[in-house]
C-alpha positions as CSV (number, residue, x, y, z in Angstrom):
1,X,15.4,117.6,-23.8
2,X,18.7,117.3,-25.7
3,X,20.6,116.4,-23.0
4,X,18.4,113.8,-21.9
5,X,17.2,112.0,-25.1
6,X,21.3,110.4,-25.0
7,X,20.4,109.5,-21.6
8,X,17.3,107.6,-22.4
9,X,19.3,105.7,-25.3
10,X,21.9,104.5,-22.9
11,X,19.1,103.4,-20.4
12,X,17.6,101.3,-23.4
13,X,20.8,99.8,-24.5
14,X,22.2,98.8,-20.9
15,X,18.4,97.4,-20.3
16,X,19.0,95.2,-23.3
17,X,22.2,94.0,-22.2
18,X,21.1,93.4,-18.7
19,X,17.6,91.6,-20.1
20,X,19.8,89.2,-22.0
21,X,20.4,86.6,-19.4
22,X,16.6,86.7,-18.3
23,X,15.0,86.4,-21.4
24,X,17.2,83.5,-22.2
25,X,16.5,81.8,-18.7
26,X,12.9,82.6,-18.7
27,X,12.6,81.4,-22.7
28,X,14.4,78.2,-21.0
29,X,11.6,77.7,-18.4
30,X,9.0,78.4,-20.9
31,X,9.8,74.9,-22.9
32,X,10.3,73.0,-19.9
33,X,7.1,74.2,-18.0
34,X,4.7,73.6,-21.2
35,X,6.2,70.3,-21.3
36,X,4.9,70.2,-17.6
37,X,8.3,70.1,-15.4
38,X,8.8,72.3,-13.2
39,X,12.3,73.7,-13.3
40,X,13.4,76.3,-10.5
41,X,17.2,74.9,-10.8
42,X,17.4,77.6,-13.6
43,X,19.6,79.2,-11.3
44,X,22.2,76.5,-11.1
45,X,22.0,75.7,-14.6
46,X,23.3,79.4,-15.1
47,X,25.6,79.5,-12.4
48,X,27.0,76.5,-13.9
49,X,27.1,77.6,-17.7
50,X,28.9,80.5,-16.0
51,X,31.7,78.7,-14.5
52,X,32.1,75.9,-17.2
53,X,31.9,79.3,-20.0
54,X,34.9,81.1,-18.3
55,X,36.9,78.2,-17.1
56,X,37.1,76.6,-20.5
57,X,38.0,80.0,-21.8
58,X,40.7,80.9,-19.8
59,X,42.3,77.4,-21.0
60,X,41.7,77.9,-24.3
61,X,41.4,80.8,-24.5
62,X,38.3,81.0,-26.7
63,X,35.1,81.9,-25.9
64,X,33.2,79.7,-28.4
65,X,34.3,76.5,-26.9
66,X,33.4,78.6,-23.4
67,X,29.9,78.9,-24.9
68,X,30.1,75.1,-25.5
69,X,31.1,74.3,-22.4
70,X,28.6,76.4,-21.0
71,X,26.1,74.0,-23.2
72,X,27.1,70.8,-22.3
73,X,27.0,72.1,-18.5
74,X,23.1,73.2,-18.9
75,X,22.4,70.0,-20.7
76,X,24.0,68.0,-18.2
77,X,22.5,69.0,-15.0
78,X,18.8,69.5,-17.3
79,X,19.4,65.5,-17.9
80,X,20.0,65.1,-14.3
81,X,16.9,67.1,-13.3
82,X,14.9,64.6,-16.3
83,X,16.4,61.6,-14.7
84,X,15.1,62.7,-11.2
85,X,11.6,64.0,-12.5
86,X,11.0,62.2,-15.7
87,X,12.5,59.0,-15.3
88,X,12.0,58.0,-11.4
89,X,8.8,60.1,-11.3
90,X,10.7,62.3,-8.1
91,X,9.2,65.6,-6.9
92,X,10.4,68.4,-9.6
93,X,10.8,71.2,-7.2
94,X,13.2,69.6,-4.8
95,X,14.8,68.4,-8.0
96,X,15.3,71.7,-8.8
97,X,16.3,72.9,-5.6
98,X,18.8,70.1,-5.0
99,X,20.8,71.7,-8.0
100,X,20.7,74.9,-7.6
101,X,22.5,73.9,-3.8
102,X,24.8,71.8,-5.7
103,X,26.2,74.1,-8.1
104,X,26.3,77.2,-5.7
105,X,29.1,75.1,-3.8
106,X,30.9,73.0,-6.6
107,X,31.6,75.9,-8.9
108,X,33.6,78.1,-6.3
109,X,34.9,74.9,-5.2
110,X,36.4,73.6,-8.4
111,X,37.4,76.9,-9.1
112,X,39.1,77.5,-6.5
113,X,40.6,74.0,-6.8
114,X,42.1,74.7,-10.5
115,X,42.5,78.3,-10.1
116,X,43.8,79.0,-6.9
117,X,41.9,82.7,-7.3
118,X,39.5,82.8,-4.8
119,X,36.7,80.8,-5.5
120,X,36.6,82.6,-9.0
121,X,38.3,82.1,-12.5
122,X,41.1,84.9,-13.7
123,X,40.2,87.8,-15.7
124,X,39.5,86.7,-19.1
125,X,41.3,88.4,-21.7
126,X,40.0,90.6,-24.7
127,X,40.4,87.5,-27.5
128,X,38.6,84.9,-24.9
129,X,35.7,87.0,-24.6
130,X,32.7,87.9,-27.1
131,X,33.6,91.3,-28.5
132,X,31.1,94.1,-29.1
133,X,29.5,93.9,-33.1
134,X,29.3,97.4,-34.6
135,X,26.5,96.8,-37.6
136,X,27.3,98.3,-40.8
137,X,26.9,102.6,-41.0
138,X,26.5,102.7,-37.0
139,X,29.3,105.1,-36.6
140,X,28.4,106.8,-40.1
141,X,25.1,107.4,-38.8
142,X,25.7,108.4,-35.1
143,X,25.5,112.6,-35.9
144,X,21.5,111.7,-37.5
145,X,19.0,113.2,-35.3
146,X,17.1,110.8,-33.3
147,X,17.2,108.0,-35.7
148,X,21.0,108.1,-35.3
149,X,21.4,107.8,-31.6
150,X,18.8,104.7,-32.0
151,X,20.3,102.4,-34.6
152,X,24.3,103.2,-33.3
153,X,23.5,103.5,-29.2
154,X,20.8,101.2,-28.9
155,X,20.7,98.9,-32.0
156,X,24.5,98.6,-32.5
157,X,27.3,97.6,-30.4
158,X,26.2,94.6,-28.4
159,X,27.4,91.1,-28.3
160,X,26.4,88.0,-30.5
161,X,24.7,86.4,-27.5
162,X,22.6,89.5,-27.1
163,X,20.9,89.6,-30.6
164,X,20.7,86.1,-30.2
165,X,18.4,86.3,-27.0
166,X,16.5,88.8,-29.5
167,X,16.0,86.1,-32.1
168,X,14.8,83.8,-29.7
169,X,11.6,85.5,-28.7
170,X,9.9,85.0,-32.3
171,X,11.4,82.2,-33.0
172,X,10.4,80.4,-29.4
173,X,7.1,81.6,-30.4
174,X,6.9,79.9,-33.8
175,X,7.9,76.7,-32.5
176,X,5.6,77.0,-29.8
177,X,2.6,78.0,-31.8
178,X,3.2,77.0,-35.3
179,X,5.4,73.8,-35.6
180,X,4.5,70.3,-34.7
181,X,7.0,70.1,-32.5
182,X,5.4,72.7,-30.4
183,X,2.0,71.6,-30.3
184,X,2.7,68.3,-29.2
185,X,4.7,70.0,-26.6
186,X,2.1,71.8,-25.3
187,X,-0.6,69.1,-25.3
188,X,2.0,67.3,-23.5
189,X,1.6,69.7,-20.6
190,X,-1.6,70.0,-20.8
191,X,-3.1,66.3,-21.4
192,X,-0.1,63.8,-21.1
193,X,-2.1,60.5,-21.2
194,X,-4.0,61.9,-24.5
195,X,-0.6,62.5,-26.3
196,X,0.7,59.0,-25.0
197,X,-3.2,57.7,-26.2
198,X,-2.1,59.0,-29.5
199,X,1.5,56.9,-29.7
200,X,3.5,60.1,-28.9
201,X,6.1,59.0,-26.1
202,X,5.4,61.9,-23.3
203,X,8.7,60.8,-21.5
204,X,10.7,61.8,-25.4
205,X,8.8,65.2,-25.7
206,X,9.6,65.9,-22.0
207,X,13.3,65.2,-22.3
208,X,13.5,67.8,-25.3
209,X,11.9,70.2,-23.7
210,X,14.2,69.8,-21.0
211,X,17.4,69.6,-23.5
212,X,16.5,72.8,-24.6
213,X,16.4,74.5,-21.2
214,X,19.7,73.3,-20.2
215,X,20.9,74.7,-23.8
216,X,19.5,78.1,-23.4
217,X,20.4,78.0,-19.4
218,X,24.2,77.1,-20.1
219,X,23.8,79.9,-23.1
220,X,22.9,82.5,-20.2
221,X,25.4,81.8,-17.9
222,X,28.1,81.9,-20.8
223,X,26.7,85.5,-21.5
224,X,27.5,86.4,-17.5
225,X,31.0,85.3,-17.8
226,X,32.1,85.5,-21.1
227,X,30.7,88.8,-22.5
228,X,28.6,91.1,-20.0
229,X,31.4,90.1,-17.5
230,X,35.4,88.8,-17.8
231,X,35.6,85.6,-15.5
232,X,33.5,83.5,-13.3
233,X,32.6,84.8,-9.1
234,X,30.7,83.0,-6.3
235,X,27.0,83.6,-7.3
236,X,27.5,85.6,-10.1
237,X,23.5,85.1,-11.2
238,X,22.5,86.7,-7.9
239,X,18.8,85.5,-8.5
240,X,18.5,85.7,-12.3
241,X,17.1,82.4,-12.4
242,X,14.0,83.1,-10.2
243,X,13.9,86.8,-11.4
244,X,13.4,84.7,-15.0
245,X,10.8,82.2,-13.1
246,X,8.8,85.3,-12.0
247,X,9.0,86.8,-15.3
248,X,7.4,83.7,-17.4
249,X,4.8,83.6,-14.6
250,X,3.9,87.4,-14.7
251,X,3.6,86.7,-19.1
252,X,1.6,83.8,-18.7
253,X,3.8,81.1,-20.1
254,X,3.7,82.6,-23.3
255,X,6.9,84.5,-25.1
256,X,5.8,88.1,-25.9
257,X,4.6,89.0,-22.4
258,X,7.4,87.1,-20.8
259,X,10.1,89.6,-23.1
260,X,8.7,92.8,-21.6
261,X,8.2,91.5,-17.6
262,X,12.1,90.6,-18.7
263,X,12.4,93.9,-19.9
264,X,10.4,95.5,-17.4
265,X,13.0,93.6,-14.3
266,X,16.2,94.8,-16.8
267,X,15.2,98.2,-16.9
268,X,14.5,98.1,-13.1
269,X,17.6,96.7,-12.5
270,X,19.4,99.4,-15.5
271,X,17.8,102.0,-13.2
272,X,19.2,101.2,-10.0
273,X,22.4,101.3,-11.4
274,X,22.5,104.7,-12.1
275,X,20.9,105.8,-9.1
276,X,23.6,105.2,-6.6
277,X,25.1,107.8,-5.2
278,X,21.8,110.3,-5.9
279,X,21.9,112.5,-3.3
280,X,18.2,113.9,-2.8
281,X,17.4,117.1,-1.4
282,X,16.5,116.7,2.5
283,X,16.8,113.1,2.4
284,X,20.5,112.9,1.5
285,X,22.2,109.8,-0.2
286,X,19.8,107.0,-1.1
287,X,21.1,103.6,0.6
288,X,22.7,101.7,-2.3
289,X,21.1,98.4,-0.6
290,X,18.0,100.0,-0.8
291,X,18.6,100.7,-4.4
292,X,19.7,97.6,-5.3
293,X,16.5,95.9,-3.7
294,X,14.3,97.5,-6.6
295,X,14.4,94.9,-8.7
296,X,13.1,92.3,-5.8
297,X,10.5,94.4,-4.8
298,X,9.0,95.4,-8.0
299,X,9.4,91.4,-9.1
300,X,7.4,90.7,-5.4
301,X,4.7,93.5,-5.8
302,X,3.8,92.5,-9.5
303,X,3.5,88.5,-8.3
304,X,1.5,89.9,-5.3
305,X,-1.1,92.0,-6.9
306,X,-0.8,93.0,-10.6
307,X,-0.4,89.5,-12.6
308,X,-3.8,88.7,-12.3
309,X,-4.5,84.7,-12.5
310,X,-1.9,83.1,-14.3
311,X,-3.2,79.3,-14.4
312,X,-0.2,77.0,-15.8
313,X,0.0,74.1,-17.7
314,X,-2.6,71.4,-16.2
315,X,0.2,69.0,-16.1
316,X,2.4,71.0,-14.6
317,X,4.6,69.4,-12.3
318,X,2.4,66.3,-12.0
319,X,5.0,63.3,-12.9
320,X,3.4,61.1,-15.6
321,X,2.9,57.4,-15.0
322,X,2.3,55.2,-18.2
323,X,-0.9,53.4,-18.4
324,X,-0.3,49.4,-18.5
């Protein structure tokens, strides 16, 4: 039991590192979708805050102008999605689509162009990257039973962007529930023309909901390149954005639940890690593509039969057309 309480720890920690990304994406789709737009371009809005992240930080050699890059990257392509869906009214899924095929081939393209490394940026250096935060009495601590191994393997030693993803579950949850803001977000996904009725422009709310999605999108793909990795590679997300999509669906399009299907994919994911190269008795070496498939199949099986009836936002996906 000694040896494998440590064990559990680091399975914990590398879930929270690996659930970073997905609870920012999925957090991202959350606004959008109670706003009632559809985004499944989540994918290319990481892939793109990836690339922009690294490549702006292996010029500067910073990684907070990386992270703003990143930003401006999700915010960019977000407006483009608006512009498509919002503005001309256009069908929100091929929107979506239509960027996620875009940035799959422009990022390895203009890297490759500036770089001349493959279709990927260089190795980022220690300074241009975020750098582990040890919280105060961590190491001090470490030798505590139980309590010990908690706050200094599992609490400490992760990257700003990680707590941040932490801080944005409640605080998604107040806006959502508790502000103004958020309730005349979610009637705006729900009932459109009775926001609009009640001189609240649906197109405005819309377009921050989106704003924020391409925010917290660019903020996830900065987190692949810049601090859970050390440069940009072809299709570094490898599904993150649709692992996220399944995840708000499975919790409902609401914040809580959404955190532990993320969690539950992470940990999945964490697992399958650490299982290649098992060798099993009479069955040998487990395939490491089967291994690596986990995290698909559980995200498929749990869609399939365990979610139970998740019904979205009425509005969802339904482009609004003002009343004259």
């Amino acid at each position: 039991m000694e040896d494998l309480f440590p064990i559990l720890v680091s399975l914990m920690a590398a879930t929270a590192r690996v659930a970073t990304p997905l609870v920012l994406a999925a957090l991202a789709g959350l606004f959008c979708e109670r706003a009632g737009v559809i985004d499944i371009g989540l994918e290319g809005k990481m892939l793109a805050g990836a690339f922009a992240a690294a490549a702006a930080a292996v010029v500067t050699g910073s990684p907070w102008i990386g992270l703003l890059a990143a930003i401006g990257a999700g915010v960019a392509l977000a407006w483009l999605h608006g512009y498509a869906c919002i503005t001309l009214h256009g069908n929100q899924v091929v929107s979506g689509m239509a960027i996620n095929i875009l940035v799959a081939g422009l990022a390895p393209t203009l890297a490759f162009a500036w770089f001349q490394a493959g279709g990927q940026t260089p190795l980022l250096e220690q300074e241009a990257r975020f750098q582990v935060i040890h919280l105060p009495f961590a190491r001090d601590l470490a030798d505590v039973p139980v309590l010990g191994p908690l706050y200094s393997g599992l609490i400490s030693g992760h990257n700003l962007i990680v707590y941040f993803a932490a801080l944005m579950v409640p605080l998604s949850a107040w806006v959502l529930y508790r502000s103004r803001f958020g309730l005349r977000l979610r009637a705006v996904g729900e009932n459109p023309s009775a926001v609009d009725t009640a001189g609240i422009s649906v197109t405005g709310m819309r377009y921050a909901a989106i704003t924020i999605t391409g925010a917290l999108t660019g903020i996830a793909g900065a987190y692949l390149s810049t601090a859970h990795g050390a440069g940009f590679v072809r299709d570094m997300t490898a599904g993150m954005g649709f692992l996220a999509l399944a995840a708000l669906i499975f919790g409902k399009w609401r914040p809580l639940p959404t955190l532990l299907a993320c969690l539950l994919f992470a940990f999945t994911d964490a697992v399958q890690v650490r299982l290649q190269g098992v060798v099993l008795p009479g069955i040998g070496t487990i395939p490491v593509q089967f291994i690596q498939m986990l995290p698909y199949v559980l995200t498929v099986l749990l869609l399939a039969g365990f979610v139970g009836k998740a019904i979205a936002p009425k509005a969802s996906g339904i482009p609004y057309v003002k009343e004259r």
